[in-house]
N, C-alpha and C positions, 0 to 999 in steps of 0.2 A: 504494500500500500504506500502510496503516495503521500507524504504530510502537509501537500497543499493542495491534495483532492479530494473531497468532499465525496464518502461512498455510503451508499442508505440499498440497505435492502432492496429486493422486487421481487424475487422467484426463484423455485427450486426445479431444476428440469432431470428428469429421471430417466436415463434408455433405457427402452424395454428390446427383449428379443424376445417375443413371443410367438410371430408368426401370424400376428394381426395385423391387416391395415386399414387403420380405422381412424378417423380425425381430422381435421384440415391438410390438407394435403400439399407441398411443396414440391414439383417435379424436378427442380433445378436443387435444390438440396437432398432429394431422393427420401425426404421425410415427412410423418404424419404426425401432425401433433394435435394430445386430447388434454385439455384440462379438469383438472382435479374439482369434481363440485364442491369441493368444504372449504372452511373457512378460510385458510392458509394458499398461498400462489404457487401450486404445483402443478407441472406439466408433465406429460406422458410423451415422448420420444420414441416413435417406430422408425424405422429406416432400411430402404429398399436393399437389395442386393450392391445394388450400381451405384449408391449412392456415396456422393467425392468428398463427405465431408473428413476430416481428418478422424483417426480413430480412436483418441481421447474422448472427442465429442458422442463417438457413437456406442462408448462404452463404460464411461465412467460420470456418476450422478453431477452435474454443474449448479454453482451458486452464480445468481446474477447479479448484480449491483447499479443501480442508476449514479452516473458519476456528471460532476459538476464541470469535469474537461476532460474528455473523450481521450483526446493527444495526447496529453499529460498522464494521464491514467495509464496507458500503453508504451509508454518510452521508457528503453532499455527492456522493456519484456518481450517475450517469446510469444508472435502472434499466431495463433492456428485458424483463425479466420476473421477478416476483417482488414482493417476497417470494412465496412459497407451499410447501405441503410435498404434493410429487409422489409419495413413496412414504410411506407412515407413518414415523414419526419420521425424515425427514429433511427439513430446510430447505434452500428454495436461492433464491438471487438470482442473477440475470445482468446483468452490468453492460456499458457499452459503455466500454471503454478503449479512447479514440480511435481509434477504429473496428475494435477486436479484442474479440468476448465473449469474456466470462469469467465463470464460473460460481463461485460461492460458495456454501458447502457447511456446516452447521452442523449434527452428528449425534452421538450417544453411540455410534450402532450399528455393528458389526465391519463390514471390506470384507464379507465372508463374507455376512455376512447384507444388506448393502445388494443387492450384486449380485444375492442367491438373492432377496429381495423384486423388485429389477425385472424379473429374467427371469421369475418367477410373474405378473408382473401383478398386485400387492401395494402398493395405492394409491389416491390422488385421481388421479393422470395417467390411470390403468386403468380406473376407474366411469364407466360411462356417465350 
């Protein structure tokens, strides 16, 4: 962590290999994602055969954090994906913190409306 960057919780994303595919669907990440109904911001992680994303991400649980500077948050770290912004106005980095992702998060926009843009399919992760 950064001492001049501001990091606040957001979500916990879990890989599954189950041999489901079920949940909003991303063809260019080769992943499905279900969220968790209860109280807490847990996500469910399926992913395709073919799918490029690095294999930390498709195998080991990630915390994410909303960060107050995207750039600063990621320098000098190990990026496994990113920068790029997967829904409209949100930025995200994934870093590998010795051998844990972790997702960094740089957005104006309310939970509300993140969430309602990824369950729509409301993004670059969603365009074919």
């Amino acid at each position: 962590m950064k001492p001049d960057v501001n990091y606040t919780f957001h979500h916990f994303g879990i890989p599954l290999q189950d041999g489901l595919l079920e949940g909003t669907h991303s063809e260019k990440a080769g992943m499905y994602t279900t969220d968790n109904p209860g109280q807490f911001r847990v996500q469910w992680h399926r992913f395709t055969d073919d799918s490029p994303l690095h294999h930390l991400i498709k195998t080991v649980p990630h915390v994410a954090f909303k960060v107050d500077n995207l750039s600063k948050a990621i320098e000098g770290e190990e990026i496994i994906l990113g920068p790029y912004e997967p829904i409209d106005d949100f930025f995200v980095a994934m870093i590998n913190d010795n051998g844990v992702p972790v997702e960094l998060i740089e957005t104006m926009l309310t939970d509300d409306e993140i969430w309602g843009r990824a369950r729509s399919g409301q993004g670059d992760l969603y365009r074919k």
